[in-house]
N, C-alpha and C positions, 0 to 999 in steps of 0.2 A: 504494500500500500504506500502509494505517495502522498508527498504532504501539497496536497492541493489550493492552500490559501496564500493570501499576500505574503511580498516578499517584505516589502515595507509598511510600516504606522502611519496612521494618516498625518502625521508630521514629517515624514520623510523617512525615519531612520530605518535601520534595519530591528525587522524582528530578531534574527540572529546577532547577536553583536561580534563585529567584528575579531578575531582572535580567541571567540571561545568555541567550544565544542559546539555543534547543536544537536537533536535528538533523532533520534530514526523513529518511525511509527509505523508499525505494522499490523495487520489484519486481525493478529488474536489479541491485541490489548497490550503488548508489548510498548514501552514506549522509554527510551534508555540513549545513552550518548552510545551510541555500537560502532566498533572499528569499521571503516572501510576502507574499500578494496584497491590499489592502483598500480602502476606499472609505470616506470622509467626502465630507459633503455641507452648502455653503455653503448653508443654506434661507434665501429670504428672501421676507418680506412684500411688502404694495404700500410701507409707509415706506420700505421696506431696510434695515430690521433685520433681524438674523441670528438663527436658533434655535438658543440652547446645549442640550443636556442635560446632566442629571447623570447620565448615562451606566453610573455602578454605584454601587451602597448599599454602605454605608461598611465593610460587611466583607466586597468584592470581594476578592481579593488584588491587582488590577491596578489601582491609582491609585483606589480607590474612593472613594465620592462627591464625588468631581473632575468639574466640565464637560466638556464636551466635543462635538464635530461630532456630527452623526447618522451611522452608520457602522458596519463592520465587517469581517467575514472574507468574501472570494467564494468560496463554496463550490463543490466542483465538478462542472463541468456547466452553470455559473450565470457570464452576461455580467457585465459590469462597470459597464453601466445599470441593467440589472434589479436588480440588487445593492443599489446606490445609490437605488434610485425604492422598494424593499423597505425597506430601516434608515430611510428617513423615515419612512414611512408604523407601520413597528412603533415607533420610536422616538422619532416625534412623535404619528402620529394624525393627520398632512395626508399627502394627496396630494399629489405636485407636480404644477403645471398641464404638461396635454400640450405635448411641443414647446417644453420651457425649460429641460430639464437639459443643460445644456454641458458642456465639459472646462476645469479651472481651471487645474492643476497635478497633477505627477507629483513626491512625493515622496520622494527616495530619500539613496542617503550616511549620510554616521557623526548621529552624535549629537549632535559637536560643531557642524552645522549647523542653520542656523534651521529652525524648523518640523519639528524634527528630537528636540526635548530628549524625556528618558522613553524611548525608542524601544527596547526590548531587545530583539524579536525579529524584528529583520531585515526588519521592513514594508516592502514599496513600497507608498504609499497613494496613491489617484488620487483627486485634489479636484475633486469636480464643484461646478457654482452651479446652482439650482433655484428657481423662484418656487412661494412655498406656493399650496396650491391648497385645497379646501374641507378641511374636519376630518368625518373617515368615523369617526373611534375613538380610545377610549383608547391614549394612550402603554403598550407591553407592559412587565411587570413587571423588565426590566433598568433600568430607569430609573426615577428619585425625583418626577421631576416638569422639566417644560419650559420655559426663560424667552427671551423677544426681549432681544437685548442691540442697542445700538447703537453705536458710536463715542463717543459722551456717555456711557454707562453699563454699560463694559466692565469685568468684574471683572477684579481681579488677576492676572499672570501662576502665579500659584501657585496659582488655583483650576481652573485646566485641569489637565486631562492631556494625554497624548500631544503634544505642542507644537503644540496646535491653535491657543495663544494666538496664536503669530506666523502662523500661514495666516490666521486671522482678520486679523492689522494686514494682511497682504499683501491681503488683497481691498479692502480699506478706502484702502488704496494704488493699488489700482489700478482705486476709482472714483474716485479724486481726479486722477490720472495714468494711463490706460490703459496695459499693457505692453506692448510692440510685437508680440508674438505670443504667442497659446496653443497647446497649454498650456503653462506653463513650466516648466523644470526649476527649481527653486532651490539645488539646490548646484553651479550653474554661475552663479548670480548672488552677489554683495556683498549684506551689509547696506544698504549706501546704497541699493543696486538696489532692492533688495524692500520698502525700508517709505521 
């Protein structure tokens, strides 16, 4: 069941306030802040560079024109590949090559953990790694424009959103040191662990 009433009070604001959970409501009476479901996606070239987007134009309400993974909400009815092989493709404009989207990382815990900063509404987000495959189309208009970032020429943690900066050093970490299994939980690992 969806929440079918206004977004906004008839004075403008939001019903939901900004930066806090809001509740899910469902069919038997349920009605509770519940994790939900998302997908970012480690894209990477033949170099291994990563594709950031700018993810929302600057008057998103949600961390707008902030970088950020290719990614988003799994709608339902809709896997958690097809998901993630869909937000590249709308979000960059590549395919990923068949037979290369993995599982990187499962996302979850407070705020106060890595990979975790910005987080208000209760995400579990599942990090897949994908090799770009050819460019069938433009990036769709949630995004400003696509850039390869590398290791040498990664922006500042303050130009992400969703703490995608630190999943980004974690991959980077762990082409330099492989983790001992995927996917990994990270708020079951240290800082030392993970970067």
């Amino acid at each position: 069941m969806f929440y079918k009433g206004p977004l906004l009070r008839a004075d403008g604001s939001l019903i939901i306030p900004r930066g806090k959970p809001h509740n899910c409501y469902y069919a038997s009476g349920w009605n509770r802040a519940y994790s939900h479901t998302a997908v970012a996606v480690l894209l990477t070239n033949r170099a291994g560079n990563i594709a950031a987007v700018v993810a929302r134009h600057p008057d998103e309400p949600d961390q707008g024109g902030l970088l950020c993974l290719p990614g988003g909400y799994v709608e339902l009815g809709q896997i958690l590949a097809r998901a993630a092989v869909t937000e590249v493709r709308e979000e960059t404009g590549y395919r990923t090559l068949p037979g290369t989207l993995t599982p990187f990382a499962i996302m979850d815990g407070p705020s106060s953990l890595p990979g975790r900063q910005n987080e208000h509404n209760l995400n579990i987000v599942h990090v897949f790694h994908a090799r770009a495959g050819r460019k069938v189309q433009e990036h769709d208009d949630e995004v400003t424009g696509m850039h390869w970032i590398s290791s040498k020429n990664m922006p500042p943690r303050r130009s992400f959103a969703f703490g995608h900066y630190d999943i980004i050093r974690m991959w980077y970490r762990h082409r330099r040191r492989p983790f001992g299994h995927l996917p990994i939980y990270p708020s079951g690992m240290s800082p030392s662990e993970l970067f």
